[in-house]
N, C-alpha and C positions, 0 to 999 in steps of 0.2 A: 365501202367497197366500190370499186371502179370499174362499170363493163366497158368493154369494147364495142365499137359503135356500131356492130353486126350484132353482136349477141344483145346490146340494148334494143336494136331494131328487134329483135324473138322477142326478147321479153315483154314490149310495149302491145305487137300483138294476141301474145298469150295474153296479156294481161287484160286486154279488151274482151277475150274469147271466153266467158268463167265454162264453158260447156267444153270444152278442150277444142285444140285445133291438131290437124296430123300435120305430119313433114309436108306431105301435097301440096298440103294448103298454102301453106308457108310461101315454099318453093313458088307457086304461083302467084300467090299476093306479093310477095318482093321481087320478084323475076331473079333470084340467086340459083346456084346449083343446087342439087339435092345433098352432094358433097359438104358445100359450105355451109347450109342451114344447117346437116345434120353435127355439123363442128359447135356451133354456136350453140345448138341446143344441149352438146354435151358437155359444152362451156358453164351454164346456168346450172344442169344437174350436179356436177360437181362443186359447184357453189352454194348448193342447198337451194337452191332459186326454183326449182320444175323438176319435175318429175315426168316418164311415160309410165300409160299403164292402157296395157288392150282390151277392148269392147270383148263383148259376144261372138264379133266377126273376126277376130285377129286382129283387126287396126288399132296400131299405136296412137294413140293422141298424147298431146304434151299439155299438162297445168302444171299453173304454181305451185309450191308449196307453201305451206301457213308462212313461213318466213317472207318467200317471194312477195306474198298478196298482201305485206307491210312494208316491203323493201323499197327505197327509196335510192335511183343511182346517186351517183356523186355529180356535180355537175362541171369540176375541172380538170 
């Protein structure tokens, strides 16, 4: 399976984050819109790649799923 080179950039840093990361974070760490990360992110979840799921406090954060945390992009 072949990501796009936005949705690889989400996945690379969920993939560094095992404690989850929110859209926030994202959106700050890559200097993207909240718009385009949150495409990217919903790019990966219907790929089986990540999942959200809210804390205690309402905040969404985004992890892999068991799939994601073996998934390997394509490199061509």
């Amino acid at each position: 399976m072949k990501l796009t080179e936005k949705s690889n950039e989400i996945f690379t840093v969920v993939k560094a984050n095992a404690k989850g990361v929110t859209l926030e974070e994202l959106v700050e760490l890559l200097g993207r819109t909240k718009n385009s990360v949150n495409a990217s992110v919903l790019d990966l979840t219907k790929k089986g790649l990540a999942y959200r799921e809210k804390d205690e406090d309402g905040v969404s954060h985004i992890y892999l799923t068991e799939a994601g945390e073996t998934f390997v992009p394509d490199e061509d």
